[in-house]
TORBA-748118 format. One line per field, with one value per residue: chain; x negated, y negated, z of N, C-alpha, C in turn. Coordinates in steps of 0.2 Angstrom, whole numbers. Layout:
# residues N
chain = A|...
n_xx = X|...
n_yy = Y|...
n_zz = Z|...
ca_xx = X|...
ca_yy = Y|...
ca_zz = Z|...
c_xx = X|...
c_yy = Y|...
c_zz = Z|...
END
This chain:
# residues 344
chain = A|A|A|A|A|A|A|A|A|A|A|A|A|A|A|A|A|A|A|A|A|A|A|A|A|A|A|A|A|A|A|A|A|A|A|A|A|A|A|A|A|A|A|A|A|A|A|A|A|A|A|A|A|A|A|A|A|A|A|A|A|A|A|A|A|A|A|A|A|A|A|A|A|A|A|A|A|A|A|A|A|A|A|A|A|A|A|A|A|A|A|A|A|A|A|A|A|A|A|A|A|A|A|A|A|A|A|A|A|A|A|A|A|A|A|A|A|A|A|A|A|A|A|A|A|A|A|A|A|A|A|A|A|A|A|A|A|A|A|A|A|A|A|A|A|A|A|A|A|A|A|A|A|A|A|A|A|A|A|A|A|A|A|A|A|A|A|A|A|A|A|A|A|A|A|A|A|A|A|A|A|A|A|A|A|A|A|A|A|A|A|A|A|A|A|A|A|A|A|A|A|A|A|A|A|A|A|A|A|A|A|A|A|A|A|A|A|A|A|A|A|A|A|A|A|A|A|A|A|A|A|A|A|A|A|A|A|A|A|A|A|A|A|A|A|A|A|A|A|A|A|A|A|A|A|A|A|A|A|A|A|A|A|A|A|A|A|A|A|A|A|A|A|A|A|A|A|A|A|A|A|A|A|A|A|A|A|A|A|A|A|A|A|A|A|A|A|A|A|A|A|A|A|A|A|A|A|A|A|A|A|A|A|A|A|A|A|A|A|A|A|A|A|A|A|A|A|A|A|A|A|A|A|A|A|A|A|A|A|A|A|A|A|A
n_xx = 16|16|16|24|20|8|1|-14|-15|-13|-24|-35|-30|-31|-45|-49|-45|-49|-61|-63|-58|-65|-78|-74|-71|-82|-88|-84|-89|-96|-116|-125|-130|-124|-129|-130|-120|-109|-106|-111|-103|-91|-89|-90|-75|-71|-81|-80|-71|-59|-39|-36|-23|-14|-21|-20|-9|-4|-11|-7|8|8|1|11|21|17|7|-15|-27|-35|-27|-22|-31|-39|-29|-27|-38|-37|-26|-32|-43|-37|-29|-39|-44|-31|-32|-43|-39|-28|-34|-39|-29|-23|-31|-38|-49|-54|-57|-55|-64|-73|-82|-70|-73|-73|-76|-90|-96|-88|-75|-76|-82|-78|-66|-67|-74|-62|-53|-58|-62|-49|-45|-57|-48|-40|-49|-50|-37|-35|-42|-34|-28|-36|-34|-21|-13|-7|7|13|3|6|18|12|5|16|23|13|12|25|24|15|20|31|22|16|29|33|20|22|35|32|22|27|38|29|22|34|38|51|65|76|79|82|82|88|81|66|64|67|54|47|50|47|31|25|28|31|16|10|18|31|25|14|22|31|21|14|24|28|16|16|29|29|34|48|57|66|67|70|76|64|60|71|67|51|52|58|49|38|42|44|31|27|32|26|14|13|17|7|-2|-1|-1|-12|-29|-44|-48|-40|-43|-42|-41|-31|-16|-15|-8|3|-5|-6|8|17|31|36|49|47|44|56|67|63|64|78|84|79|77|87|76|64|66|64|53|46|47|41|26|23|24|14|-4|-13|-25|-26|-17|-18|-25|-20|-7|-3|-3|9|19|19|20|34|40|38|45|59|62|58|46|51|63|58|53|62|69|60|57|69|71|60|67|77|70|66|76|79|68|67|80|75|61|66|70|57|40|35|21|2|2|15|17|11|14|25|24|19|28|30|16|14|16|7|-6|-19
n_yy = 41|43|55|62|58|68|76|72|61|50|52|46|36|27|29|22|9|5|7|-5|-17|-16|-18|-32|-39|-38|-50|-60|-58|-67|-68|-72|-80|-81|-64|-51|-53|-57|-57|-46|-36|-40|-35|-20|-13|-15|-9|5|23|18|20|13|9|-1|-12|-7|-3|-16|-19|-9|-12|-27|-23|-15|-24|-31|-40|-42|-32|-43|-53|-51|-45|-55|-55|-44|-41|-51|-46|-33|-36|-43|-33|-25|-34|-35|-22|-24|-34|-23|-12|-16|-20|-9|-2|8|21|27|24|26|38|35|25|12|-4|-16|-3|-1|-14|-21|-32|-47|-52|-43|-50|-61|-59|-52|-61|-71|-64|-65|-75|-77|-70|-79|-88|-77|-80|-95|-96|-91|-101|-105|-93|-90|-105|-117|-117|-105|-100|-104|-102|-87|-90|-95|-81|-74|-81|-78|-65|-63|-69|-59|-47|-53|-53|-36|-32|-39|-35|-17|-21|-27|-20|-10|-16|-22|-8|-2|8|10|12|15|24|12|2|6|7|-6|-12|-8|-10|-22|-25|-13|-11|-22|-27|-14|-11|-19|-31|-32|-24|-33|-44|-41|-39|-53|-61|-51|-52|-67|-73|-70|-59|-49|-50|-48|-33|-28|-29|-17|-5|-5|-6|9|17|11|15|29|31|26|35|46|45|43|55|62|59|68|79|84|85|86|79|64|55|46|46|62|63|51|43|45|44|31|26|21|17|29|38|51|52|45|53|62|58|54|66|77|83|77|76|80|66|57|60|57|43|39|43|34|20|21|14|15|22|30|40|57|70|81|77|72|81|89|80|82|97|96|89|96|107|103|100|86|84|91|83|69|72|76|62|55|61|59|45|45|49|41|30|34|32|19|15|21|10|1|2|7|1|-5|-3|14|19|23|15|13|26|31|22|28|40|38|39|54|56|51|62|71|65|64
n_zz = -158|-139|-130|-113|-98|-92|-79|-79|-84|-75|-63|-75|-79|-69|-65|-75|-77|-64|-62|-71|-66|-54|-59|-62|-50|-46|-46|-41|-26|-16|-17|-7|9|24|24|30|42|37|21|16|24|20|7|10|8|-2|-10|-6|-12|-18|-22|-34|-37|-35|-43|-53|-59|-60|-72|-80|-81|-87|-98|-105|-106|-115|-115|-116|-110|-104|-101|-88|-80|-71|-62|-57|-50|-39|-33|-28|-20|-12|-5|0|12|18|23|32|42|47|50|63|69|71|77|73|67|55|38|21|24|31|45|52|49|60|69|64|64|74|81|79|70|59|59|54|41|36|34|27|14|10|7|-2|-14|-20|-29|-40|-48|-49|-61|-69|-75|-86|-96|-96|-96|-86|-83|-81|-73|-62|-59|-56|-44|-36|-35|-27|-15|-9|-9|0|11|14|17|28|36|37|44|53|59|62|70|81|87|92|101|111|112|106|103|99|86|66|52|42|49|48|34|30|35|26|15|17|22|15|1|-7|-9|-12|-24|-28|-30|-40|-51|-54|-57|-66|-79|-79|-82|-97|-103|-103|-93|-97|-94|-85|-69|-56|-56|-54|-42|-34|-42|-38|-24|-21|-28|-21|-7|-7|-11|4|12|12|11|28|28|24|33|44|38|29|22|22|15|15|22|34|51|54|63|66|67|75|88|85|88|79|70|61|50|54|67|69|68|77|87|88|88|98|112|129|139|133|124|135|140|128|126|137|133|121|128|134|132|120|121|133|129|128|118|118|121|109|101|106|103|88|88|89|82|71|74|76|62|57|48|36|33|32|20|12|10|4|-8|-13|-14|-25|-35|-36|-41|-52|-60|-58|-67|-78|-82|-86|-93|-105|-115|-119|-131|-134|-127|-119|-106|-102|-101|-89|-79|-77|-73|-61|-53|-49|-46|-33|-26|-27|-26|-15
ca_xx = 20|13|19|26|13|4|-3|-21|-13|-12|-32|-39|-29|-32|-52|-52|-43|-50|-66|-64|-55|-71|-83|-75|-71|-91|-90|-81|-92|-105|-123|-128|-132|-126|-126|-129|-115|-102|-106|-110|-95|-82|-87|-88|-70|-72|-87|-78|-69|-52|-36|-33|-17|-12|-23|-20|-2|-2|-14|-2|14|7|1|17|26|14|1|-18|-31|-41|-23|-20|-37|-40|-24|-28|-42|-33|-21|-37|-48|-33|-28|-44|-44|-28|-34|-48|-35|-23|-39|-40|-22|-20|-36|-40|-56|-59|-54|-58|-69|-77|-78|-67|-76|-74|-80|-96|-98|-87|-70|-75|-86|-74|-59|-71|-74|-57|-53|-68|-59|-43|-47|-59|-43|-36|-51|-48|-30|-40|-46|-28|-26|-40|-31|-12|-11|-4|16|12|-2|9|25|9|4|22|25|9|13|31|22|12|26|36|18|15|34|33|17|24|40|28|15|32|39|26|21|41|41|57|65|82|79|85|81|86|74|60|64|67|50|41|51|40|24|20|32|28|10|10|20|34|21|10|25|34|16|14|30|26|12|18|34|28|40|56|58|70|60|74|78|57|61|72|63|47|55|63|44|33|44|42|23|23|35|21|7|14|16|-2|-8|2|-3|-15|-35|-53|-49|-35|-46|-40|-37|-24|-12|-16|2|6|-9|-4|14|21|37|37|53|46|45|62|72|63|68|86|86|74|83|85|71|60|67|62|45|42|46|33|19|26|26|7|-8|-16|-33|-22|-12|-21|-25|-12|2|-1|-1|13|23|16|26|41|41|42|52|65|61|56|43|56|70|58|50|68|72|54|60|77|69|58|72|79|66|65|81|76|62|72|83|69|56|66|67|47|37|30|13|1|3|21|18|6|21|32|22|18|34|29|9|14|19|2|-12|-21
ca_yy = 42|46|62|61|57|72|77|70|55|46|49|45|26|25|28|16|2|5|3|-11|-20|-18|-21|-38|-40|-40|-57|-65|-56|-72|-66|-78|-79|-74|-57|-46|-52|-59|-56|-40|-32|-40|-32|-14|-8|-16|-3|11|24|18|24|6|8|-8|-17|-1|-5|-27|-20|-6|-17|-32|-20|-10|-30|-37|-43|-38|-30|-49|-59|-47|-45|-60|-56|-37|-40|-55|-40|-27|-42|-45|-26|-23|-39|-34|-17|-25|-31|-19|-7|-20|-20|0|2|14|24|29|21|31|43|33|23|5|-10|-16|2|-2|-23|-25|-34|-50|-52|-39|-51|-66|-55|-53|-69|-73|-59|-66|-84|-77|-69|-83|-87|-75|-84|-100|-94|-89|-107|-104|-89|-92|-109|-121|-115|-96|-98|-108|-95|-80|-92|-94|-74|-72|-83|-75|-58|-63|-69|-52|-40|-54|-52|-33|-30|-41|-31|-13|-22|-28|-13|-5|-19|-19|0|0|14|9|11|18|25|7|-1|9|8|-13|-13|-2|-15|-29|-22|-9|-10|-30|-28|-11|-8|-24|-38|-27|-24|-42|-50|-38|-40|-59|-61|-49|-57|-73|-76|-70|-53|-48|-47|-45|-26|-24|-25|-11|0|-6|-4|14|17|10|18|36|32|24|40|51|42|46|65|65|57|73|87|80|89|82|71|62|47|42|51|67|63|46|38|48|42|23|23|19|23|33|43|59|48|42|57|67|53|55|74|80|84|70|78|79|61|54|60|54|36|37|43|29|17|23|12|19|26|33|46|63|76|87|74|69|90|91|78|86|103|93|88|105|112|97|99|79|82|92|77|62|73|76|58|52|63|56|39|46|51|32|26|36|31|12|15|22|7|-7|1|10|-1|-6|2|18|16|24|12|15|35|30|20|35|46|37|42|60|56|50|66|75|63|67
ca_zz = -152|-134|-126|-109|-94|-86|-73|-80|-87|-68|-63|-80|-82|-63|-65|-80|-76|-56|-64|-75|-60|-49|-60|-63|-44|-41|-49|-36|-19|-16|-17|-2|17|28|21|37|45|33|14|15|28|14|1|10|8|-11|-13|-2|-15|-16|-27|-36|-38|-36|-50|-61|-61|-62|-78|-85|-81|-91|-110|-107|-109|-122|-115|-118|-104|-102|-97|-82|-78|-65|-56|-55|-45|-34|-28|-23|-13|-6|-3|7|16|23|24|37|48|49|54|69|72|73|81|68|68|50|32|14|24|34|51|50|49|66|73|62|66|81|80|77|63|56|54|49|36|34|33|20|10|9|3|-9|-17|-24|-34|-49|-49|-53|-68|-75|-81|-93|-100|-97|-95|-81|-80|-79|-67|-57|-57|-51|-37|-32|-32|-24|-8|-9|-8|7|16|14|19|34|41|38|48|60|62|65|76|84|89|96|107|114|112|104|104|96|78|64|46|38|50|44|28|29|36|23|10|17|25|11|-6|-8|-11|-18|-32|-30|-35|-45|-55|-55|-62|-73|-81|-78|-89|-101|-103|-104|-89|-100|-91|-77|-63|-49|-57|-52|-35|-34|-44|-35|-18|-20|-30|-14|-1|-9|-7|9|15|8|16|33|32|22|39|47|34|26|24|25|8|17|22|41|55|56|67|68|67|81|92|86|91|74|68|56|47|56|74|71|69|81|92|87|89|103|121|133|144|127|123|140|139|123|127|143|132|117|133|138|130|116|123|136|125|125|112|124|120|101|98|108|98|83|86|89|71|64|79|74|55|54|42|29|33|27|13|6|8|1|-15|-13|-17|-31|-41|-38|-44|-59|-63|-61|-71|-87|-85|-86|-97|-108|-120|-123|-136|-132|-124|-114|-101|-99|-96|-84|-74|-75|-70|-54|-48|-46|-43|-28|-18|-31|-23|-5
c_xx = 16|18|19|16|14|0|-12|-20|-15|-20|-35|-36|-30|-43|-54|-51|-43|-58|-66|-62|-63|-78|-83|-73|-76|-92|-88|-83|-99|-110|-128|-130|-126|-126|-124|-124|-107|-102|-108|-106|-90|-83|-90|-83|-71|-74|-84|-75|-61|-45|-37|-27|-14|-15|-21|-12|2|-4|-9|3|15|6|7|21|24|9|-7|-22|-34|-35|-22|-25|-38|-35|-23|-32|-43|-31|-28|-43|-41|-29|-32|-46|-40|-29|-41|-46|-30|-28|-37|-34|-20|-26|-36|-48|-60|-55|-60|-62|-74|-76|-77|-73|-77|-79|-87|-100|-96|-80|-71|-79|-81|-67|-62|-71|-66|-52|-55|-63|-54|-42|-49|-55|-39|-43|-51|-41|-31|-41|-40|-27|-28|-36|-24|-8|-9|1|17|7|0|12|20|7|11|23|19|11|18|28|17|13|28|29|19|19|35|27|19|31|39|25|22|34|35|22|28|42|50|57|72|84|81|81|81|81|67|59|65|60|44|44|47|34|22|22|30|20|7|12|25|31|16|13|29|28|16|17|30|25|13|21|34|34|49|58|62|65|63|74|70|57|65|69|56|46|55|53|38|34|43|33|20|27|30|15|7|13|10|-5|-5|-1|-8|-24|-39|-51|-43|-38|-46|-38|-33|-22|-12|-10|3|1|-7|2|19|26|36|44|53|49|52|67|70|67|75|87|85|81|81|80|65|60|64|53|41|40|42|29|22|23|17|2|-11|-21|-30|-18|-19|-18|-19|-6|2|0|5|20|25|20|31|43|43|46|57|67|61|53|47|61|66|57|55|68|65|56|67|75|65|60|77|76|64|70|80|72|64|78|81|65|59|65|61|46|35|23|10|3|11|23|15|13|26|30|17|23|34|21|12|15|13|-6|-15|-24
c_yy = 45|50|60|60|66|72|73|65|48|45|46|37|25|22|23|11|1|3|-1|-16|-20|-20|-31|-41|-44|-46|-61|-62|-59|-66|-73|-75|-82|-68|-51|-47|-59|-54|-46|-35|-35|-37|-26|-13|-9|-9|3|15|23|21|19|6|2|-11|-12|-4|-11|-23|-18|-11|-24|-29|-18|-17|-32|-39|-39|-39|-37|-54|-57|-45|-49|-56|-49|-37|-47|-49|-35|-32|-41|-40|-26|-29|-36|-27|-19|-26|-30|-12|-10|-18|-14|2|8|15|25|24|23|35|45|28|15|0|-15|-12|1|-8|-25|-29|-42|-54|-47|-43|-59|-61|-53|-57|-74|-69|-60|-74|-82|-74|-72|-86|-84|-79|-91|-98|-93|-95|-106|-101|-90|-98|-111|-117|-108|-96|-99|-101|-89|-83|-91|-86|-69|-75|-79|-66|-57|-65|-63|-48|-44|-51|-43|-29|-33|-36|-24|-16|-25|-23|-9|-9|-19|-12|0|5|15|7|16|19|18|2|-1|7|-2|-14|-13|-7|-21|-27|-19|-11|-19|-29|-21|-8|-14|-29|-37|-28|-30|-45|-48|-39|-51|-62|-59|-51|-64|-77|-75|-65|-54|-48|-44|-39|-24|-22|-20|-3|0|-1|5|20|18|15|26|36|32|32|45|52|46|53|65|64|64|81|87|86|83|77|64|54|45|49|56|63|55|38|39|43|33|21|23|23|24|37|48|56|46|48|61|62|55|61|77|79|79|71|77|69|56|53|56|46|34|35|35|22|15|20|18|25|28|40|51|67|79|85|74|76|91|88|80|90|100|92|93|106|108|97|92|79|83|87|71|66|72|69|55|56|61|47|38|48|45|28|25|32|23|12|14|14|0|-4|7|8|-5|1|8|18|21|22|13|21|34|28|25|40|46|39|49|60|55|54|74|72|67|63
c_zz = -146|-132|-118|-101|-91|-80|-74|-82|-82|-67|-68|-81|-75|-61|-69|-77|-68|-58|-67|-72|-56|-52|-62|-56|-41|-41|-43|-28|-19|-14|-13|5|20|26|26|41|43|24|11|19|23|10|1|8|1|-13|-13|-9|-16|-22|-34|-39|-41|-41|-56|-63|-62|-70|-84|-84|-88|-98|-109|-108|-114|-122|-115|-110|-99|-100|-92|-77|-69|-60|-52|-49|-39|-30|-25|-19|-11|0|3|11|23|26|32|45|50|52|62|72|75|77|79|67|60|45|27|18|29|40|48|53|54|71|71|66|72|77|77|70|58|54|51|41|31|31|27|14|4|5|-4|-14|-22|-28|-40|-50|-52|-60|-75|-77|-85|-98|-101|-97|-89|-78|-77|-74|-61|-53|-53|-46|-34|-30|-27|-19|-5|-7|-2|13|20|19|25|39|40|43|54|62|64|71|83|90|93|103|111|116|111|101|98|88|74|57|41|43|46|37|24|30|30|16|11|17|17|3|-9|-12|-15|-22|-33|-35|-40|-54|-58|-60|-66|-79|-83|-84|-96|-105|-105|-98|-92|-96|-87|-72|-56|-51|-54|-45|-32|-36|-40|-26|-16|-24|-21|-8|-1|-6|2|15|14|11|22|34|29|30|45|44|31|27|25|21|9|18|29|43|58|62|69|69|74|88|93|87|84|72|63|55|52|65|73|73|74|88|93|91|93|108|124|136|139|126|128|141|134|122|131|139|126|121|134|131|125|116|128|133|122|119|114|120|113|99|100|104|90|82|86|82|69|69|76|68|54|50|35|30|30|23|8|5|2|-8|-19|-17|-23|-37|-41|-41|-52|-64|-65|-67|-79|-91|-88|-92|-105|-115|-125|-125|-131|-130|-120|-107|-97|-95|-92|-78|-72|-72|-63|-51|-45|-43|-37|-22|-23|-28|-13|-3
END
């Protein structure tokens, strides 16, 4: 019998199966020309140090249903290309400075070799998916292309509903907003599709898979709420920019409610600076907005909700995997529902 997940449970299958995911990754980054200004800008964010969440969790998902290491394998490392693809531009799109550490991939090359690259990225993705006919045959490889497309729809229409927003500067949003957006943009590509394939392969396709999106959802939204205050409280090990939401407009949980609650004098101001181009909004304002947060108590209003979602999750969780064998893999999934508010 395996003992519940601890606290060393989550880094130790994340370093594994984060490792055995990149070293089969390397397979599918050409060793060609151009390298200086294609083949070697894709396959930075690969190298950079990342969580791997995402393939850790298609891989657990997949042994926890049945299946072994080498059927999950290809499509583990589909989802991390295609991660840091989108991760190249969504740098571009935030006009973001740093990523894992380090300056984005633009600020390095320049914007447009940066979304070539991004681009290059995203194609070479579907490669290891190819290769699932070998392993899983025709019909199943089919069904993981279908939930791959489906799952690229959802992230598209939820970056477009952020990148939306802040070109409009709308102002008139609300918590299900936010929390609709964070089901496409984030929840789809890091823990919904993850867990669907997984379950997929595993399954042989018999599995529920609608109850994953719930659990996925309530799962993702917990992380993507977490992300946000890390980019607000967050130290050196954080990755991006402190304060860097604030600087980009985006709503955030913390930004909505301050929105809500500040004084009309407060509120007015805040929509100028919101209003005012990016590289326009000084240090002065983003600090200013800053206090507001705590003066307002936004950061304690999402964290409650973000633990509000991690205790839905929970409960999904028990009601999907309760009955599979006991496994490492399984404690590992359960025990992402509190990693999530233990990482940095």
């Amino acid at each position: 019998m395996y003992e519940a997940a601890t606290s060393s449970l989550i880094p130790e299958m994340l370093k594994e199966y984060g490792a055995i995911t990149q070293t089969e990754l390397a397979k599918y980054l050409p060793d060609r020309e151009p390298k200086r200004f294609l083949y070697d800008i894709l396959a930075d964010y690969p190298q950079r140090s990342g969580k791997m969440m995402r393939p850790s969790l298609c891989i657990a998902t997949a042994r926890a249903f049945g299946a072994s290491l080498e059927d999950a394998l290809a499509t583990a490392v589909s989802i991390e290309l295609l991660h840091n693809a989108l991760l190249i531009h969504d740098d571009i799109e935030d006009e973001s400075d740093e990523r894992r550490g380090k300056p984005t991939l633009h600020k390095i090359h320049g914007v447009p070799l940066a979304i070539n690259a991004g681009d290059t990225l995203s194609l070479l993705s579907l490669l290891p998916l190819i290769t699932n006919t070998e392993t899983l045959g025709s019909k199943l490889s089919t069904r993981i292309l279908e939930e791959t497309i489906r799952m690229a729809l959802e992230t598209a229409e939820g970056q477009a509903m952020e990148l939306g927003w802040r070109r409009e500067n709308c102002v008139d949003l609300n918590d299900e907003d936010y929390l609709v957006m964070v089901l496409k943009k984030t929840c789809w590509l890091a823990t919904i599709f993850p867990l669907r394939i997984g379950a997929l392969i595993g399954s042989r396709d018999t599995a529920d898979l609608e109850s994953l999106i719930r659990f996925g959802f309530f799962l993702g939204a917990a992380f993507q709420i977490q992300d946000d205050l890390l980019n607000l409280v967050g130290d050196e090990r954080y990755g991006k920019e402190l304060n860097g939401d604030i600087q980009e407009g985006k709503r955030t949980l913390m930004l909505l409610h301050l929105m809500e609650n500040a004084s009309d004098e407060q509120r007015e101001l805040l929509y100028q600076l919101l209003d005012t181009p990016r590289e326009q909004r000084s240090v002065a304002q983003i600090q200013w907005v800053r206090r507001l947060m705590d003066e307002y108590g936004s950061i304690d209003y999402a964290r409650e909700i973000a633990h509000g979602m991690a205790g839905a999750a929970m409960h999904e969780y028990k009601m999907i995997f309760s009955n599979l064998p006991p496994s490492r893999d399984k404690d590992f999934i359960e025990g992402l529902v509190t990693w999530v508010f233990e990482r940095t």
